[in-house]
C-alpha positions as CSV (number, residue, x, y, z in Angstrom):
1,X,167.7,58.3,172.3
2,X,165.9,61.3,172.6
3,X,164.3,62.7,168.8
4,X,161.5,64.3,167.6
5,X,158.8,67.1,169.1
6,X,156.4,66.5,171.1
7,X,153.7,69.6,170.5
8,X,150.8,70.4,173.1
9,X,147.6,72.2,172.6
10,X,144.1,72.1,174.2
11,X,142.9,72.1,170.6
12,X,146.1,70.6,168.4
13,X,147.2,72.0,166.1
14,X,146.5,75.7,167.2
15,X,149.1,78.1,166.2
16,X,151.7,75.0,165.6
17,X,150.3,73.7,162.5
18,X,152.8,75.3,159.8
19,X,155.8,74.3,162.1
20,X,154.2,71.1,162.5
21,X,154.0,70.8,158.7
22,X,157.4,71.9,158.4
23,X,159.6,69.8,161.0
24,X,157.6,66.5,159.4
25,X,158.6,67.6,155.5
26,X,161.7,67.6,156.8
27,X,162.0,64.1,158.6
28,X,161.5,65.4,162.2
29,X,159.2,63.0,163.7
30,X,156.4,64.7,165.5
31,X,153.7,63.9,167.9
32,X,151.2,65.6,170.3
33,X,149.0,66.1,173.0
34,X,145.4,67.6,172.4
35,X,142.2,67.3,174.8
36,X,139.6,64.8,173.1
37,X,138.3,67.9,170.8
38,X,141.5,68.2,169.0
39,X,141.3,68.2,164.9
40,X,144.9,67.0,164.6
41,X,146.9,67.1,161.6
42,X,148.0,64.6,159.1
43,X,151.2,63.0,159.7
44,X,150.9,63.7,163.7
45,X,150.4,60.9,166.0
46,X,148.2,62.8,168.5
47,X,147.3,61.6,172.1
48,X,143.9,62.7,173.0
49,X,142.5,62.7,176.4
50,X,139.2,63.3,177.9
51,X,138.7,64.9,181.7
52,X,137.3,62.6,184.1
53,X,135.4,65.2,186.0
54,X,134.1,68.6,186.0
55,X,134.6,71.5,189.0
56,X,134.2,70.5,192.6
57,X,130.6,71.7,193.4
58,X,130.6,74.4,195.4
59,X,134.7,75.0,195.7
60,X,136.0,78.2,196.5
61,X,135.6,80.5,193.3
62,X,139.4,82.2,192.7
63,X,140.2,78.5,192.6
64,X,138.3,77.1,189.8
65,X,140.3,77.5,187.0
66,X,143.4,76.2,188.8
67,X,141.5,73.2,189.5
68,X,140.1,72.8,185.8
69,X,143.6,73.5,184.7
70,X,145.3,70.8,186.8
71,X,142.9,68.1,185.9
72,X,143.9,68.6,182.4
73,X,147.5,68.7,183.3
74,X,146.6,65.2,185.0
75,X,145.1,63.9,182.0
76,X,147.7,65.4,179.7
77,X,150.4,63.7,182.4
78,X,148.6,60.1,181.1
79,X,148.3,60.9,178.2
80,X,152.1,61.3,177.7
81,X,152.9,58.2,179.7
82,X,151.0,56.3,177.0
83,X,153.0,57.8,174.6
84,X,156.1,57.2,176.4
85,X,155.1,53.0,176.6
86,X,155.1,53.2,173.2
87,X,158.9,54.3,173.1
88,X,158.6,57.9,172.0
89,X,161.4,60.1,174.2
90,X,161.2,63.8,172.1
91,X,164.2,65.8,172.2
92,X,162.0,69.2,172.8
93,X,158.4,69.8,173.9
94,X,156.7,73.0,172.3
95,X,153.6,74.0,174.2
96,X,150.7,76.3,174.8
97,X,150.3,76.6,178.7
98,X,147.1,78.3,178.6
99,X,144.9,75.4,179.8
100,X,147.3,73.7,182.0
101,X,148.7,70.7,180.3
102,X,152.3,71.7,180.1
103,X,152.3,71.5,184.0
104,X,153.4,67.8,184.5
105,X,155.2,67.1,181.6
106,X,158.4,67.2,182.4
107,X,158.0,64.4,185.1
108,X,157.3,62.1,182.1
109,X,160.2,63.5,180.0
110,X,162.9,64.9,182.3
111,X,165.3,64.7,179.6
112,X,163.0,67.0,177.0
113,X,163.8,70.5,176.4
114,X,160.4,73.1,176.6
115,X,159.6,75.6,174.7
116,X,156.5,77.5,176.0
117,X,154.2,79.8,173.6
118,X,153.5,83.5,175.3
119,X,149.9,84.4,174.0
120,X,149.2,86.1,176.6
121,X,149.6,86.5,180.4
122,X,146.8,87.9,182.2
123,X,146.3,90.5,184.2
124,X,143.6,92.5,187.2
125,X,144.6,95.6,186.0
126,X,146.3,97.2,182.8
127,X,145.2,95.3,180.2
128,X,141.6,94.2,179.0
129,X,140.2,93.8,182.4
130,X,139.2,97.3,183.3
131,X,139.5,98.6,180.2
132,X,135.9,99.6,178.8
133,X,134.1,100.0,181.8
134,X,130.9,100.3,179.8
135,X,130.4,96.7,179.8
136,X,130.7,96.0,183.9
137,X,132.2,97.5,186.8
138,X,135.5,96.2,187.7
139,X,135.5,95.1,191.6
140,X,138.4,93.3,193.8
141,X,137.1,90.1,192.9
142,X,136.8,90.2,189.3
143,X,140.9,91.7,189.4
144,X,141.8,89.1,191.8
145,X,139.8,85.9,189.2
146,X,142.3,87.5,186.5
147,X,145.5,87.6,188.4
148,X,144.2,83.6,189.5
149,X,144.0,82.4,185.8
150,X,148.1,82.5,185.8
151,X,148.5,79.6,188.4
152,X,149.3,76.6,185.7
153,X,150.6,79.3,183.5
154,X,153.1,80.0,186.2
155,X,154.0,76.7,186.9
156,X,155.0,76.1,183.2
157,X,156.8,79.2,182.5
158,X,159.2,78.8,185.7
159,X,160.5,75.4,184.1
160,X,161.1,76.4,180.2
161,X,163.8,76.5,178.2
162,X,162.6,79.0,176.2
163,X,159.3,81.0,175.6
164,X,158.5,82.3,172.7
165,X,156.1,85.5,172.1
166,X,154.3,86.6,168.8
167,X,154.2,90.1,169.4
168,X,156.3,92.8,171.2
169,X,153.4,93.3,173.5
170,X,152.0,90.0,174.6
171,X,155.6,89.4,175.5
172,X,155.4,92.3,177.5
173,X,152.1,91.1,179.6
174,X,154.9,88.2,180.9
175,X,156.3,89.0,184.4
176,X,159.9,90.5,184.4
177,X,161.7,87.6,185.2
178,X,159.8,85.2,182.7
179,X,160.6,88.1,179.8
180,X,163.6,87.8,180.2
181,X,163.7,84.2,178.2
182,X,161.5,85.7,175.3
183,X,162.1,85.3,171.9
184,X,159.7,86.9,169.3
185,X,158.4,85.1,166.8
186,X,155.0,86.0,165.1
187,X,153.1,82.3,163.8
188,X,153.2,84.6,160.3
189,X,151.0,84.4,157.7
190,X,152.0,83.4,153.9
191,X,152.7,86.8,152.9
192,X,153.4,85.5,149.0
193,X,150.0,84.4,148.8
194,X,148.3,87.0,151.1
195,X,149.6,90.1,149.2
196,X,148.2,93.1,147.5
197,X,145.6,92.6,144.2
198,X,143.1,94.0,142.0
199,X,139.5,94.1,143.7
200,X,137.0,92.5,142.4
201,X,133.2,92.2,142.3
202,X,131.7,91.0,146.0
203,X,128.8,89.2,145.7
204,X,126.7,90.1,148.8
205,X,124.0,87.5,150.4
206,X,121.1,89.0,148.9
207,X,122.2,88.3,145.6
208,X,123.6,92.4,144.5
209,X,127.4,93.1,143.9
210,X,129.1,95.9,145.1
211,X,131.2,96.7,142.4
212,X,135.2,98.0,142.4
213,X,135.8,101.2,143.1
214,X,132.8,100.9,145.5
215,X,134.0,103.1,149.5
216,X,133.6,100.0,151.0
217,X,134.4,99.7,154.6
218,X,135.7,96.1,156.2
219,X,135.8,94.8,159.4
220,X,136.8,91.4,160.8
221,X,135.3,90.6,164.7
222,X,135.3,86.1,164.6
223,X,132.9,87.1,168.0
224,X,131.2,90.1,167.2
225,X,132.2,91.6,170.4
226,X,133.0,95.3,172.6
227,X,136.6,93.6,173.1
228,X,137.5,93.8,169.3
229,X,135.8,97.4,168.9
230,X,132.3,96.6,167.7
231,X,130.2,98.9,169.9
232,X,132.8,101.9,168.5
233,X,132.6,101.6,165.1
234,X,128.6,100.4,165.4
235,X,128.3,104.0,166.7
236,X,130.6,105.5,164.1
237,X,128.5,104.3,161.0
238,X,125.2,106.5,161.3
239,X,127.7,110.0,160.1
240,X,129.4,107.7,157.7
241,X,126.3,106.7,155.6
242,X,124.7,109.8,155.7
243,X,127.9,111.6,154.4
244,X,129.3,109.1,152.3
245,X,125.2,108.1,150.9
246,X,127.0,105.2,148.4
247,X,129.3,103.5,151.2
248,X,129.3,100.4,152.2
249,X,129.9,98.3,155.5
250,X,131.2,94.7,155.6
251,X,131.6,92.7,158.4
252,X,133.1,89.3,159.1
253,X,132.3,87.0,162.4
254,X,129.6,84.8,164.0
255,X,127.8,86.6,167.2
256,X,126.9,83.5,168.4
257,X,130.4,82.4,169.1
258,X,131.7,82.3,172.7
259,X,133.4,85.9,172.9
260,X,136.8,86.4,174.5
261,X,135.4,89.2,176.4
262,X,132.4,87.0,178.2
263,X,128.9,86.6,177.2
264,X,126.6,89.3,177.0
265,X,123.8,90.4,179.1
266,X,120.3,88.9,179.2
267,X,120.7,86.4,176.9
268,X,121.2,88.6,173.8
269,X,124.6,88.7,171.7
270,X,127.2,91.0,171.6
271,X,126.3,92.6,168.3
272,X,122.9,92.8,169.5
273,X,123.9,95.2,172.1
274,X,126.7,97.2,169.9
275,X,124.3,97.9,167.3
276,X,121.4,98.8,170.4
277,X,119.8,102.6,169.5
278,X,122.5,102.8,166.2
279,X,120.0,103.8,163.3
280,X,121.9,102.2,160.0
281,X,120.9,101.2,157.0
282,X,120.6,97.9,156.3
283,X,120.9,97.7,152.7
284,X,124.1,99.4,153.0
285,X,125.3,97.2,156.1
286,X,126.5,93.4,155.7
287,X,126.6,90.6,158.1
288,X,128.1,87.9,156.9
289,X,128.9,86.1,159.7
290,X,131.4,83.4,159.3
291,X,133.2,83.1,155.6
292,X,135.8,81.1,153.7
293,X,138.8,82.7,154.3
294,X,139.0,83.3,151.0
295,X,135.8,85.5,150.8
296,X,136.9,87.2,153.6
297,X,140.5,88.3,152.1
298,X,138.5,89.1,148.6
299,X,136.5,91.7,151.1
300,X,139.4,93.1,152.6
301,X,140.9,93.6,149.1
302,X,137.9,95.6,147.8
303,X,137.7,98.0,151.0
304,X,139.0,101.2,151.3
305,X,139.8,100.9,155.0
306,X,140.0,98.0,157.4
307,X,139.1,98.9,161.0
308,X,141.2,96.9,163.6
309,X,140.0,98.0,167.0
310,X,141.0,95.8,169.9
311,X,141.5,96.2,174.7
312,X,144.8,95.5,175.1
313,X,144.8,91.9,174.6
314,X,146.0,88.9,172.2
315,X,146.5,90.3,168.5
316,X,144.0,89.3,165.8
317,X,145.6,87.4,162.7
318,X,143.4,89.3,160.5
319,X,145.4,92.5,161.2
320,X,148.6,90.9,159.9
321,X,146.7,89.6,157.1
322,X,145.0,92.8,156.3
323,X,148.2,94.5,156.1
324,X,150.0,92.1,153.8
325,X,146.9,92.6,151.6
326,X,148.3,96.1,151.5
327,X,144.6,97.6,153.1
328,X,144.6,101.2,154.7
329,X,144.0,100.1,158.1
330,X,142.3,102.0,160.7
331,X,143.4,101.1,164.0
332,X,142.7,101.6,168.0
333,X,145.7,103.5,170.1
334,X,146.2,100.7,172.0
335,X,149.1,98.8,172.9
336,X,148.6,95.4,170.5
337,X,148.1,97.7,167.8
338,X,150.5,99.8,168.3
339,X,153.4,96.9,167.5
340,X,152.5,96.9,163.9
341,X,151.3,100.5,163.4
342,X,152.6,104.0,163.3
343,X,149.6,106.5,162.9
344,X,150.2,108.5,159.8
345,X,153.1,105.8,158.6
346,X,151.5,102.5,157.8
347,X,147.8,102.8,158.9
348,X,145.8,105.3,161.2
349,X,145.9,105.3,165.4
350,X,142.9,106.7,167.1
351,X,141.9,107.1,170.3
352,X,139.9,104.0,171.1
353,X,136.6,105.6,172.7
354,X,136.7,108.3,170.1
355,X,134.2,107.8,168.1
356,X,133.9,111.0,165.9
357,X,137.6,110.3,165.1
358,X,136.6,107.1,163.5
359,X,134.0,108.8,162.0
360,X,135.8,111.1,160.0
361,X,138.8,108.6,159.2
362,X,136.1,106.5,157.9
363,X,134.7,109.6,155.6
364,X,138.2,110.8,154.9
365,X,138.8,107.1,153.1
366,X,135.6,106.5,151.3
367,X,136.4,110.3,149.9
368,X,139.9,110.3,148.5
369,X,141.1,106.6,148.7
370,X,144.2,107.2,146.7
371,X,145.4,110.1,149.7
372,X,146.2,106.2,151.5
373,X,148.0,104.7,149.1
374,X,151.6,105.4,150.9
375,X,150.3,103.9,153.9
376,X,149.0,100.8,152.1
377,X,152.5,100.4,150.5
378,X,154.3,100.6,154.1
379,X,151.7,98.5,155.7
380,X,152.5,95.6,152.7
381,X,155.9,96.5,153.8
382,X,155.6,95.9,157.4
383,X,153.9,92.7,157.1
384,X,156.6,91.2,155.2
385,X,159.1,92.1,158.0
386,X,157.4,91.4,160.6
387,X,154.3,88.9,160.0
388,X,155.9,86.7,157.0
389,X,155.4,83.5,157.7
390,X,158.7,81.9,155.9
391,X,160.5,84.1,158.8
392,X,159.0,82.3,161.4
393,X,159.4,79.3,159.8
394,X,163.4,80.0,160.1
395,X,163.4,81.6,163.3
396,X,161.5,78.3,164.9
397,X,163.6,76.0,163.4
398,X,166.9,77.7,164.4
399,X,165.6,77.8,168.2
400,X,164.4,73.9,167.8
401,X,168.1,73.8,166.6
402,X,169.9,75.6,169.4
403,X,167.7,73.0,171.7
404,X,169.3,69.5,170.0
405,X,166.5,68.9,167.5
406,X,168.2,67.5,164.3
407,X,166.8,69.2,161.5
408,X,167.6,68.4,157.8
409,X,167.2,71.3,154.9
């Protein structure tokens, strides 16, 4: 008899780790498939693989990620016929199709339901491709190695039950007739505990605290990258500190982490070339790099604006946390952003190139912080709708439902 989910990610758990918790506190049993890197989760019988090979030498280069995405597949395929030996038949599969293994499974449960998770489609033209053509001319080939990246993706989508979106817009990046099984439902955040609160002192690396009340300016990039808007607000800073002279700049992420948007050129990092011919003061500028999540919300909580730039591409969780913090956010026009913001509503939307706009929001909040505090209020307010966590929780477990998963609670 069919029970139980089966859950597959590249890098279990992913973005299934609160359902995962969930389903097993309430007897569901639960396993999954992760490549050999996978932290897995407690509770979780996990089936790990490993790829026997690498690339073909030398094959043809729109086909490369196909191939690397159907050897996983392959080695997810084993991977579930071990589990299957071992007598586990789940009753729905909930996977991320991204790096291919969702492609075979189906031949080792035919019975399963699937649910596929939408981050996000991708695309030659119209989204981040293209989009800041500062960093690269755009030609036919580097369009056409986009549009490639969908093959597995493809293959997976056309057999599921039911896909499931966080956001409005990556839903959107989906072909028509795959959109047309959406459901959204954001991963969420735990809004009760992520929620509005009195600053307090920040102890900075060098050993001085910036103090409440401090026009402290916060910014979250886990890369350190153009894609996320550092170049922009890089450039933004120099008129910032010299009209604001006792601001402050925070900002979160490790440069040295392999960026979304590609590496950088000649060998340097991203933020090295962001910050390249931006004259800043250092002493008024932080880098911590990566930080407890904890030090990063207590940052957040003490700024006066949080900038959220990103291309149009896969939503940040910091920008749902940031708003359930209740921060003035300061966000880029663009169409990921635009799902949770209304400029002049909740946050700020500027033009994302613009950087004297950003400028002057920037000044505008370090000089009257308390002109924000209706936005802050609506932001709070918008998380809770659409980025609560316990939401999620219930919208997952009534689609597991609807798909013959018996659920207790």
């Amino acid at each position: 008899m069919s029970r139980g989910v089966l859950f597959v990610h590249n890098n279990f758990p992913g973005q299934f780790a609160d359902l995962a918790q969930v389903l097993l506190a309430r007897g569901v049993p639960c396993l999954a498939i992760g490549q050999n890197h996978s932290p897995g989760l407690e509770g979780v019988k996990i089936a790990r693989y490993s790829l026997p090979r690498g690339s073909t030498p030398g094959i043809f280069h729109l086909a490369t990620r196909a191939e690397a995405d159907l050897i996983r597949a392959r080695s997810a395929y084993d991977a579930a016929q071990a589990l299957k030996a071992e007598g586990w038949d789940p009753a729905v599969i909930v996977g991320h199709p991204g790096w291919g293994e969702m492609t075979f499974l189906s031949e080792v449960f035919p019975g399963a339901r699937t649910v596929m998770f939408a981050e996000f489609y991708y695309h030659g033209r119209g989204y981040d491709v293209g989009f800041d053509p500062e960093f690269g001319a755009v030609d036919l080939d580097t369009i056409l190695r986009a549009d490639a990246k969908n093959g597995t993706m493809a293959m997976a989508y056309a057999d599921a039950d039911a896909i499931v979106a966080p956001t409005p817009f990556q839903a959107g990046s989906l072909p028509r007739r795959f959109r047309e099984d959406v459901r959204i439902i954001h991963e969420g955040v735990d809004t009760d505990a992520i929620r509005p609160g009195p600053a307090e002192p920040f102890e900075l690396p060098d050993g001085r605290v910036l103090a409440p009340g401090t026009p402290v300016i916060t910014h979250v990039n886990n890369h350190m990258e153009p894609l996320r808007g550092l170049h922009i607000l890089a450039r933004a800073l120099p008129r910032l500190l010299a009209e604001v002279p006792d601001a402050h700049v925070i900002l979160i992420g490790d440069p040295n982490r392999k960026p979304y948007g590609g590496a950088a050129p000649d060998g340097k990092t991203w933020r090295d070339v962001c910050f390249e011919g931006v004259e800043y003061d250092p002493a008024r500028v932080h880098f911590l790099g990566r930080v407890p999540h904890a030090r990063m919300l207590a940052a957040m909580r003490l700024g006066v604006a949080h900038v959220y730039y990103t291309y149009p591409f896969v939503l940040s969780w910091s920008l749902s946390e940031s708003m359930a913090l209740g921060c003035h956010v300061i966000g880029s026009d663009t169409g990921p952003v635009r799902d949770a913001i209304q400029d002049g509503v909740n946050g700020r939307l500027l033009p994302f190139f613009d950087v004297d706009a950003l400028s002057r929001a920037l000044i505008d909040a370090c000089r009257d912080p308390e002109a924000s505090r209706p936005l802050r209020a609506a932001a709070r307010a918008t998380a809770e709708q659409m980025f609560s966590r316990a939401k999620g929780r219930d919208a997952w477990i009534a689609l597991l439902r609807e798909l013959g998963v018996k659920i207790g609670g």
